[in-house]
C-alpha positions in Angstrom: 102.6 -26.2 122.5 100.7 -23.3 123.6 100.0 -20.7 120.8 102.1 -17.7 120.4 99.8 -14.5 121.4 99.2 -12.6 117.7 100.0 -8.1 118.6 97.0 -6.9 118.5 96.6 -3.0 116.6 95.2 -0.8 118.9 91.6 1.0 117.0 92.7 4.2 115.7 91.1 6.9 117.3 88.8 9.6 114.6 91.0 11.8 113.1 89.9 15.6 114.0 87.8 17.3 110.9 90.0 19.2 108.6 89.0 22.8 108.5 87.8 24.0 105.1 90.0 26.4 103.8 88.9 29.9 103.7 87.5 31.5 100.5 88.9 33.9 98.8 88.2 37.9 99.5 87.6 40.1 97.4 90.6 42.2 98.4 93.9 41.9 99.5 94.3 40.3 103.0 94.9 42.9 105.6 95.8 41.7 109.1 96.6 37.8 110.2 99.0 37.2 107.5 100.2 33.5 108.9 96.8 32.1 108.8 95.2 29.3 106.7 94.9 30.6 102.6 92.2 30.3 99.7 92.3 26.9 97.7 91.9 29.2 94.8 93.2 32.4 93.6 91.0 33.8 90.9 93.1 34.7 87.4 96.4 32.1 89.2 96.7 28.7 88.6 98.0 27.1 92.1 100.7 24.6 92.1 102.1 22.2 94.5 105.6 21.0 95.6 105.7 18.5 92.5 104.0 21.1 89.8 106.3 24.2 91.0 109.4 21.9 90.9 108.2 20.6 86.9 108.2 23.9 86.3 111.7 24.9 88.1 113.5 22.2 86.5 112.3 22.7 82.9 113.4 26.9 83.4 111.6 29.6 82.1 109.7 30.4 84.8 110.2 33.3 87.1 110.1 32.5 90.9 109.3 35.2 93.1 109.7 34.8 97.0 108.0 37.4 99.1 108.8 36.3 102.6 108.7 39.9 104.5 112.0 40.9 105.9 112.3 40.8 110.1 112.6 44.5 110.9 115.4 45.8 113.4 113.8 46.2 116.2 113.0 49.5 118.0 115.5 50.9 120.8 118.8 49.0 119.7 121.5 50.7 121.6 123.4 53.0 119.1 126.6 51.5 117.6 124.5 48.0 118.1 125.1 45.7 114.7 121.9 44.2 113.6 122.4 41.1 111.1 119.4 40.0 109.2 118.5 36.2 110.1 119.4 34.1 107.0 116.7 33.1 104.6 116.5 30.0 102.2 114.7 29.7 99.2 114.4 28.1 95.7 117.0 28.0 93.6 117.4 31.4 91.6 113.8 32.2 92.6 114.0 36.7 93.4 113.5 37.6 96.7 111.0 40.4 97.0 110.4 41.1 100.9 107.5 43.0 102.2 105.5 43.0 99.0 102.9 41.0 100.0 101.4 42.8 102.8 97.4 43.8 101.8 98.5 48.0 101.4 101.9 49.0 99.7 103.0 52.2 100.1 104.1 53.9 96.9 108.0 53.2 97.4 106.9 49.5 98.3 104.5 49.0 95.2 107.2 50.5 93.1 109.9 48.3 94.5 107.6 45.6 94.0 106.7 46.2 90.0 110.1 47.0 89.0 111.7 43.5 90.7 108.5 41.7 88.6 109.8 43.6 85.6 113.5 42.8 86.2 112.3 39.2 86.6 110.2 38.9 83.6 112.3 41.4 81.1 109.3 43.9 80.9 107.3 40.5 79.7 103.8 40.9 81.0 103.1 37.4 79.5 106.0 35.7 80.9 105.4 32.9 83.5 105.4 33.9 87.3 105.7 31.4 90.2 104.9 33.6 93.7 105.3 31.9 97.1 106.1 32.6 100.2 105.5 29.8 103.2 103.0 27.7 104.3 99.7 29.6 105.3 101.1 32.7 104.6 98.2 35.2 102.9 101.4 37.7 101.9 102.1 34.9 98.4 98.3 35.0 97.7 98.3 39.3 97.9 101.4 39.4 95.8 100.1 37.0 93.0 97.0 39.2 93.3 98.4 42.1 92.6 100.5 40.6 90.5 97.2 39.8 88.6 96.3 43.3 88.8 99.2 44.7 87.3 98.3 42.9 83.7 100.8 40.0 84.3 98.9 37.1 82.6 100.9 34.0 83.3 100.3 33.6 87.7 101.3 30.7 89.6 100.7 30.6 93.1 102.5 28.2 95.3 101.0 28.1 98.4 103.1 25.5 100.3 105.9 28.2 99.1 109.3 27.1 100.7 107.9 24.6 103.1 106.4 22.2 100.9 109.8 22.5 98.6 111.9 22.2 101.8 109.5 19.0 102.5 110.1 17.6 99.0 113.7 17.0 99.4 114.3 19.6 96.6 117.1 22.1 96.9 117.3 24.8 98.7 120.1 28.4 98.8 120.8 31.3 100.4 119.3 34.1 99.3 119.6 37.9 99.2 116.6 40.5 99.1 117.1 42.2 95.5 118.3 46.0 96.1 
C-alpha cells in the first residue's frame, strides 16, 4: 500500500518590520491627527483593552472620549437636515468632541475643562481614562492637557474604542455633552 502523501506547510514568508512608534513631542500634536501615537505619555500611565476594562468594571474612574465631531459640511442647500453620524463608545465614558486638537480656542478649552470638571466633581485627583481611536494623536493631546490643567490621576488608552470594540466588551450610543 503506497503511503499516503503528508500536506506539506508552505515556509512563511518574513513578516514586514514593525515601525517604531514615534516619540513623544514636546507639544501638542498639530496636523496628522490619525497617524501612529507615542508608546509613552509623560505624567499618564497608558492602558490597554484589558487594563482600561479592570478599571471600567471596578467604577470610579472617569472615561472621557474625545473623538472630534464630523462638521456639516460647507454649502448644504438651505432648509437641508444635517444628522450627525452615530458614534459608539464605552459604557458611561463622557463624550468630549473636538478637544483633542493640538490648539483650542478659548470657548473650546473652556468647554473642554468644565466637562473634566463635571466628570471628576471639581476632583483634580480623581482618576481619568482619555481615549479616542486607534492612532489617533487627539487622546494623547487631551490627556496632555489634561496633565497640564493639574489633573494628577491620567490614563491614556490609546487603542481608545477600537481595541475595546476588539475585546468583545460593550459598547453604546453616545451623545456629545452640551
Amino acid at each position: 500500500m503506497p503511503a499516503l502523501a503528508q500536506p506539506v506547510a508552505a515556509p512563511s514568508a518574513p513578516s514586514a518590520p514593525t515601525a517604531a512608534p514615534p516619540a513623544e513631542p514636546e507639544g501638542y500634536r498639530l496636523d496628522a491627527y490619525r497617524a501612529p501615537v507615542p508608546a509613552t505619555l509623560h505624567g499618564a500611565r497608558v492602558l490597554d483593552a484589558a487594563a482600561a476594562a479592570e478599571l471600567w468594571r471596578k467604577g470610579g474612574a472617569a472615561f472621557v472620549d474625545v473623538l472630534p465631531r464630523p462638521p456639516k459640511p460647507a454649502g448644504l442647500p438651505a432648509g437641508t437636515l444635517w444628522r450627525d453620524q452615530p458614534h459608539s463608545t464605552i459604557p458611561g465614558a463622557m463624550w468630549l468632541p473636538n478637544v483633542g486638537f493640538g490648539a483650542l480656542n478659548a470657548e473650546t478649552e473652556s468647554y473642554f475643562r468644565a466637562g473634566l470638571s463635571a466628570v471628576t466633581r471639581g476632583d483634580v485627583n480623581a482618576p481619568l481614562v482619555i481615549f479616542c481611536q486607534r492612532d489617533c494623536w487627539m487622546s494623547w493631546n487631551a490627556a496632555k492637557r489634561a496633565l497640564a490643567y493639574g489633573y494628577t490621576d491620567v490614563s491614556w488608552f490609546p487603542t481608545g474604542v477600537d481595541g475595546w470594540g476588539e475585546a468583545g466588551l460593550p459598547l453604546e450610543a453616545a451623545q456629545p455633552r452640551p
